[in-house]
VOMIDO-240513 format. One record per residue: residue in three letters; x, y, z of N, C-alpha, C in turn. Coordinates in steps of 0.1 Angstrom, whole numbers, plus 5000, padded with zeros to 4 digits. Layout:
REM residues N
+------+------+------+------+------+------+------+------+------+------+
: code :  n.x :  n.y :  n.z : ca.x : ca.y : ca.z :  c.x :  c.y :  c.z :
+------+------+------+------+------+------+------+------+------+------+
:  ALA :    X :    Y :    Z :    X :    Y :    Z :    X :    Y :    Z :
...
+------+------+------+------+------+------+------+------+------+------+
END
This chain:
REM residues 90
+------+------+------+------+------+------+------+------+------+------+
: code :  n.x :  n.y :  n.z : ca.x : ca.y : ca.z :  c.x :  c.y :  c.z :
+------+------+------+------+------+------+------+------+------+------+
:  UNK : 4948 : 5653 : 3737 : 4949 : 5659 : 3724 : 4952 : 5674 : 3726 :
:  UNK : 4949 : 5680 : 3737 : 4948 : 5693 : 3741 : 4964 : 5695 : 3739 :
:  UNK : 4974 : 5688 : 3741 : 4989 : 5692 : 3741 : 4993 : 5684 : 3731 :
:  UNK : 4984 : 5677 : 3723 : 4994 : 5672 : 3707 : 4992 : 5681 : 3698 :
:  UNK : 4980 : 5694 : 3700 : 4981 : 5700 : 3689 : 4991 : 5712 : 3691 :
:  UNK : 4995 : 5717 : 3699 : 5004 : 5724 : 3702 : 5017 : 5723 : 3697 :
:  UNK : 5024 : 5709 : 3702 : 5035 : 5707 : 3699 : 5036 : 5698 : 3687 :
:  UNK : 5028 : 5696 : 3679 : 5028 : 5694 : 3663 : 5032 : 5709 : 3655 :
:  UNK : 5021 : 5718 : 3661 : 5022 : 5727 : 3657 : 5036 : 5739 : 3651 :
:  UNK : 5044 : 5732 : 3666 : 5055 : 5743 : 3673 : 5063 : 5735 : 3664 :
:  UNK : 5064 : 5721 : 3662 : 5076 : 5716 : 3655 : 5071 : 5718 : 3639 :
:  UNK : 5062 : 5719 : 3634 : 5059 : 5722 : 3621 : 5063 : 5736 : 3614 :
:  UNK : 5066 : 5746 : 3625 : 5066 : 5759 : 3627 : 5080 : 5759 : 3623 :
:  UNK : 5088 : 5755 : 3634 : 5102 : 5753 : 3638 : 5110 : 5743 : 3621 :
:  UNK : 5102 : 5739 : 3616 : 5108 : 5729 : 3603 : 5104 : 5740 : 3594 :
:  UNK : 5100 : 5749 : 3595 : 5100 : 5765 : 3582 : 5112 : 5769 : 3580 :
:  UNK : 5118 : 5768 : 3592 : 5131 : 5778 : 3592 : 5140 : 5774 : 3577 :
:  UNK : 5146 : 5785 : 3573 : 5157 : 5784 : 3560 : 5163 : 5768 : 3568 :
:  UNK : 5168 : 5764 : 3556 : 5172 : 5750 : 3558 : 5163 : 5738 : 3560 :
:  UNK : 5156 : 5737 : 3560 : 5145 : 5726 : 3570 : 5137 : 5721 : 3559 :
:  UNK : 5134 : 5713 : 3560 : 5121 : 5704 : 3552 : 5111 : 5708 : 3549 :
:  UNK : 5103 : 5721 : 3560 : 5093 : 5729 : 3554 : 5094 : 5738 : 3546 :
:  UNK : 5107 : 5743 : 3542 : 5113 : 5761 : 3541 : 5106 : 5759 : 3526 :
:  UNK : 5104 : 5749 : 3516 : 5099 : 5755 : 3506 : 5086 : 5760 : 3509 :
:  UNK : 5076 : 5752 : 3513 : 5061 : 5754 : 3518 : 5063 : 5771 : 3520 :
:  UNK : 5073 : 5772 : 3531 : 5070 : 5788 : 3538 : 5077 : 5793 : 3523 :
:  UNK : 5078 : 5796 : 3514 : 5087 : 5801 : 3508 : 5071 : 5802 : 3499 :
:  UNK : 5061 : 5792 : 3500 : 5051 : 5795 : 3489 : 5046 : 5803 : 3493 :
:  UNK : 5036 : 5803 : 3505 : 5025 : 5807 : 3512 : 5032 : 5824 : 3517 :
:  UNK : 5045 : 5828 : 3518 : 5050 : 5837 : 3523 : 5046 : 5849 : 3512 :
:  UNK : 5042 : 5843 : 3501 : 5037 : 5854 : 3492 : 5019 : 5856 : 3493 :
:  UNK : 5016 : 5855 : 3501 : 5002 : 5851 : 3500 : 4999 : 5862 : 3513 :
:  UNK : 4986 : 5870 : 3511 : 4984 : 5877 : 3517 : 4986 : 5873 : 3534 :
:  UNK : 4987 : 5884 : 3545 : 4991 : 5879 : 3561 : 4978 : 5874 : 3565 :
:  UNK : 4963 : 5877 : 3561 : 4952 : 5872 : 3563 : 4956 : 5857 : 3564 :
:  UNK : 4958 : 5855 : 3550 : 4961 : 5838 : 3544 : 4971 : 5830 : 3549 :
:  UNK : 4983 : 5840 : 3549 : 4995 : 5837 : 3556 : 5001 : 5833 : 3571 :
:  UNK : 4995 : 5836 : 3574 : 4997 : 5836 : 3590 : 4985 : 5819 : 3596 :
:  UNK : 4976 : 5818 : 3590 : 4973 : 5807 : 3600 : 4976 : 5795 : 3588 :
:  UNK : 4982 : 5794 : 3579 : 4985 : 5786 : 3571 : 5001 : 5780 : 3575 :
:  UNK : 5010 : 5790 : 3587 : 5024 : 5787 : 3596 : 5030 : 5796 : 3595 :
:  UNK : 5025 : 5807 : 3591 : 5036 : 5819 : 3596 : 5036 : 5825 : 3605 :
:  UNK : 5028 : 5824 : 3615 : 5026 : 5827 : 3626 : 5021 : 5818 : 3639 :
:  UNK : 5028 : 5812 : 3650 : 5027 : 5799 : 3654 : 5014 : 5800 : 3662 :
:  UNK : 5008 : 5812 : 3671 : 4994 : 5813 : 3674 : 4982 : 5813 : 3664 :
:  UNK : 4984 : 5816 : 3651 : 4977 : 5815 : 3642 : 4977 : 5802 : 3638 :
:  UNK : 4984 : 5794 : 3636 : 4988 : 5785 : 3630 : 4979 : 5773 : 3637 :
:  UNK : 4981 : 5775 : 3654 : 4978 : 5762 : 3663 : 4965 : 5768 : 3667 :
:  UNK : 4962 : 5777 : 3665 : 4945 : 5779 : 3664 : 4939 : 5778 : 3653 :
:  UNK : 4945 : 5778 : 3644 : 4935 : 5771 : 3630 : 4936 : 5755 : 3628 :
:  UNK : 4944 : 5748 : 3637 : 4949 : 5735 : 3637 : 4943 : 5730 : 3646 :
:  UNK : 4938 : 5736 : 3663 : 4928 : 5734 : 3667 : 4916 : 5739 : 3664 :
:  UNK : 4909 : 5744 : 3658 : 4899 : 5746 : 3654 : 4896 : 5734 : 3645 :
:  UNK : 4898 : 5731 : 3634 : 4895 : 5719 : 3623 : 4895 : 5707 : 3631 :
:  UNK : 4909 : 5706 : 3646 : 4906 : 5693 : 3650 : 4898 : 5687 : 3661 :
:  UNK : 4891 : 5701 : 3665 : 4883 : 5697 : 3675 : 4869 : 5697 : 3666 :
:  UNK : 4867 : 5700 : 3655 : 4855 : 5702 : 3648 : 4854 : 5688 : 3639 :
:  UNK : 4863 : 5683 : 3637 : 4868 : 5674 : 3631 : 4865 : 5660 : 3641 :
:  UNK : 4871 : 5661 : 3653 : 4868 : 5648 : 3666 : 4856 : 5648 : 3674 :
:  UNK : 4846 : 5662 : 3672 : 4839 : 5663 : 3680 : 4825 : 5665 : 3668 :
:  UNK : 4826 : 5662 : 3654 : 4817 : 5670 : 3649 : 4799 : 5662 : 3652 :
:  UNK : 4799 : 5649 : 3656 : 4783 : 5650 : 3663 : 4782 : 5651 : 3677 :
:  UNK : 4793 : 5658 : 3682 : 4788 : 5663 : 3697 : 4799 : 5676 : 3703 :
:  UNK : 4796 : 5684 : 3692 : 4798 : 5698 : 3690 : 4790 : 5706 : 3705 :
:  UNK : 4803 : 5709 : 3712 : 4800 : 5721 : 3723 : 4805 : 5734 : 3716 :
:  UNK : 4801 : 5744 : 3720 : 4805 : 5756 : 3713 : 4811 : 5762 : 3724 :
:  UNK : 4816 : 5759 : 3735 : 4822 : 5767 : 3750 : 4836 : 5756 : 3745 :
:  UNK : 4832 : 5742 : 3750 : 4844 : 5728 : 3747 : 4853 : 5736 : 3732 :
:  UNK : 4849 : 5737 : 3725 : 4852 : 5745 : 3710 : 4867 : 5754 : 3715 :
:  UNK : 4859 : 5767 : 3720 : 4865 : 5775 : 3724 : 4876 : 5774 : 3732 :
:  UNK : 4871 : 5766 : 3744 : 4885 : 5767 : 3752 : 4891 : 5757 : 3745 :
:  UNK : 4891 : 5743 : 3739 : 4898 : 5737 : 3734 : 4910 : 5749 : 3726 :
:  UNK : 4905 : 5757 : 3713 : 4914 : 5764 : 3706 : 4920 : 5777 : 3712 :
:  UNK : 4914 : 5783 : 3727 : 4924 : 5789 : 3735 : 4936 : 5782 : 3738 :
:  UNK : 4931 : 5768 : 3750 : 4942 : 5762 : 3755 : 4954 : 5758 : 3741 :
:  UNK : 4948 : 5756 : 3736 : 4958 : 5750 : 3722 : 4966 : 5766 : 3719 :
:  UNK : 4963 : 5774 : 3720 : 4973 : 5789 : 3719 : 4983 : 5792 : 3729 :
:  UNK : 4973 : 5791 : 3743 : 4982 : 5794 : 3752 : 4993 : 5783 : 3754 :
:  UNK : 4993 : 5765 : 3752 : 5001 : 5761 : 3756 : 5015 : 5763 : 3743 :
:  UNK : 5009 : 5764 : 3732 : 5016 : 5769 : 3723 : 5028 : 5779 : 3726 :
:  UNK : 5022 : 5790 : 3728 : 5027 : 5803 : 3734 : 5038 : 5802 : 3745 :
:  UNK : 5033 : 5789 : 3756 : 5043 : 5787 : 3765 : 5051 : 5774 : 3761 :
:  UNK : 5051 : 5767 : 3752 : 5063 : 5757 : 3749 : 5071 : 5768 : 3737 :
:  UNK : 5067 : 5777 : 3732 : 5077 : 5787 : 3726 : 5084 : 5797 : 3735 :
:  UNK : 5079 : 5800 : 3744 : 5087 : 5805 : 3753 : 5094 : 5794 : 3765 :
:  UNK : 5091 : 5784 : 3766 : 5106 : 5770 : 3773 : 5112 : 5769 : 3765 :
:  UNK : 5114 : 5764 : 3750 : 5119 : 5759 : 3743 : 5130 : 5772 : 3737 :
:  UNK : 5123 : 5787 : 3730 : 5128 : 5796 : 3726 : 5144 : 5790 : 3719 :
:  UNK : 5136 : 5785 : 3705 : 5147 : 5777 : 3697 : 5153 : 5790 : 3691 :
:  UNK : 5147 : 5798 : 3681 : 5152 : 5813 : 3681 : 5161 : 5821 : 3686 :
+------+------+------+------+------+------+------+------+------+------+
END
C-alpha cells in the first residue's frame, strides 16, 4: 500500500493538467485558498500526504500506531517526490 498511494496520487495529479479529465476539478478548487488548495491536488506532496494520512487511518483505525502513522505518510511523500522526479512528465 506504501507505493499505491503514491502513484494514485502522481497520476491523479498528472490528469489536472489543461486537457485531462481532472482539469475541471482543478479549475474548482484552484480558487480556494493554498491552505485548502494544495492538499485537495495542487500540490503533489500535499496531495499524497493527505491521501496517506486518511488511508492509513482509515486501514489501521483499531490498531492505530502513531510512529507506523507517520512514516507511513513520510514514505508516501518521499516515494512520491521520487516517481516525479523518474517520470518528470512536465
Amino acid at each position: 500500500m506504501i507505493v499505491k498511494v503514491p502513484v494514485i496520487c502522481y497520476v491523479i495529479v498528472i490528469l489536472m493538467n489543461p486537457g485531462m479529465i481532472f482539469y475541471p476539478y482543478y479549475k474548482l478548487i484552484d480558487k480556494l485558498p493554498d491552505v485548502i488548495f494544495k492538499p485537495l491536488g495542487g500540490c503533489l506532496m500535499c496531495f499524497t500526504g493527505q491521501c496517506a494520512m486518511w488511508t492509513y487511518l482509515i486501514t489501521h483505525f483499531y490498531s492505530y500506531n502513531f510512529f507506523d502513522h507517520a512514516f507511513f505518510i513520510s514514505a508516501c511523500i518521499g516515494l512520491g517526490m521520487l516517481i516525479d522526479k523518474i517520470i518528470d512528465y512536465e
